[in-house]
N, C-alpha and C positions, 0 to 999 in steps of 0.2 A: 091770785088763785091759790088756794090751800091744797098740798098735799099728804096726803097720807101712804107713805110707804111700809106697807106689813109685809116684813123680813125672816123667814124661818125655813129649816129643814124639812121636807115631803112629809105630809102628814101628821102636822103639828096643830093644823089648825088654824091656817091661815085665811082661809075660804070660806070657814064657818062663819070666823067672827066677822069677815067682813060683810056676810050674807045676813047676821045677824043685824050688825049696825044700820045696815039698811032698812031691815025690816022694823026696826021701834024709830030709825029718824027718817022716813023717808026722804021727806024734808030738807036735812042735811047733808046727809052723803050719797056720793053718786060712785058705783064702782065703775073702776074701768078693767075691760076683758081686753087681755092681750090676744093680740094676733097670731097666731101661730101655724107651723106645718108640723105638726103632730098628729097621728089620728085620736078618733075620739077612745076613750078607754070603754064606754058604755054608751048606749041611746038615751043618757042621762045629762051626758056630758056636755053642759051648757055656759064656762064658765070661760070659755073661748070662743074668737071666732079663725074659724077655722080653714086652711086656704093651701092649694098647692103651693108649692115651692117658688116654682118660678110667675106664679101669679103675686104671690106676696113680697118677692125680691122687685119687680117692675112697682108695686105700690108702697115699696121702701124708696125707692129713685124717685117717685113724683111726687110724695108726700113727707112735709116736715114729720121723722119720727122723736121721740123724745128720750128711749130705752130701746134697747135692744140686747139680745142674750141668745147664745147659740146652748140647748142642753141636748144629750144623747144624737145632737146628727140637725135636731129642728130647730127652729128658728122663730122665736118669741119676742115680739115688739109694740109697741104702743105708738100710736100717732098724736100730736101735739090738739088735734081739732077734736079726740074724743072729752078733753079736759075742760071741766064748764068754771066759770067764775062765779056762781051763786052757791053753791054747795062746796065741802069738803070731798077733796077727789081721793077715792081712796083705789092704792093701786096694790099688788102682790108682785112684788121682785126678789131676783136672787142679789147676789151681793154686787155686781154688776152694772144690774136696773140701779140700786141705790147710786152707786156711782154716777151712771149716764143721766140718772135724773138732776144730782143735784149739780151737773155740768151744764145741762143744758137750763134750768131755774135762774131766771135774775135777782127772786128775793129767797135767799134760802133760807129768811125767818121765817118765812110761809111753808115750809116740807118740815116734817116729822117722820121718823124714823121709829118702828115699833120689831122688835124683836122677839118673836114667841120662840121659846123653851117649853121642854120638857121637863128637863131634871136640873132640878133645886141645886147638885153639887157643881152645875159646873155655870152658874151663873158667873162666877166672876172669872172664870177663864173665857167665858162670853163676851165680859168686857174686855177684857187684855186684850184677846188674840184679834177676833173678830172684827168687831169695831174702829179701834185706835190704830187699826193698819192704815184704813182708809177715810174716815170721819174725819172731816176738815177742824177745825180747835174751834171754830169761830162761829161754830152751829150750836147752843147751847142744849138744845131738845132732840139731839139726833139719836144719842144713843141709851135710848128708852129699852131696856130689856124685861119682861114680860113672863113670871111663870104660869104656862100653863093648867095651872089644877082645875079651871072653871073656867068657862066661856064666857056664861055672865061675868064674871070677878076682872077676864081679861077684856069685856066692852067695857065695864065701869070704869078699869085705869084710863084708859085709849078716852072716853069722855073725860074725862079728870086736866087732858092733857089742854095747855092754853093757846086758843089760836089768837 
């Protein structure tokens, strides 16, 4: 199973590109929508699914999850049986999911780590701090960091990458 983890700060554009990749590969990539107890921000908002609290905690106890992340109070997680093996799974995690994914992975040649940025100056304090806190050494494709200037330009790297 191939993953794809796209890594960035709130409104960088993490949702686009993966809305994008899908729309030119259908074919290859399959997103996964995390679970969450958040409300929706608009009647737009389709990029979750969406579940009380204590309904999504009882289908955390019965079901193998793979990620999990608590932000502002809610509670954000993926289950192992949304993940297909024909396609590229591409998932949106904070720094966390990246962790809890590549714990729970048995080939973590198979996960890729993609990091969209913003600003050009602080790409490589992106690699310092970010990255090499928690990137295991032995992952060679993990710490792909990504400027954002263009969406196409950031799907063309993301295809570039070798699975």
């Amino acid at each position: 199973m191939n993953v794809l983890l796209i890594n960035g700060t709130s409104g960088v554009g993490k949702t686009t590109v993966a809305q994008k990749l899908v729309e030119m590969f259908p074919e290859k990539y399959n997103i996964i929508k995390s679970y969450t107890t958040r409300d929706r921000r608009n009647s737009y908002d389709n990029d979750h699914v969406f579940m009380k609290k204590s309904s999504l905690i009882i289908k955390m106890l019965n079901h193998q999850y793979i990620a999990r992340t608590v932000i502002d109070g809610n509670i954000y997680c993926a289950f192992k049986n949304q993940f297909v093996d024909s396609k590229i799974n591409i998932y949106i995690v904070d720094d966390w999911g990246v962790v809890d994914v590549l714990n729970s992975m048995n080939h973590l040649d198979s996960v890729k780590v993609v990091r969209i940025i913003r600003d050009e100056v602080n790409v490589d304090d992106e690699r310092k701090n970010r990255f090499s806190s928690f990137l295991p050494n032995h992952c060679p494709h993990l710490s792909k960091i990504i400027l954002n200037d263009d969406i196409d330009d950031v799907v063309k790297e993301i295809e570039c990458l070798n699975w």
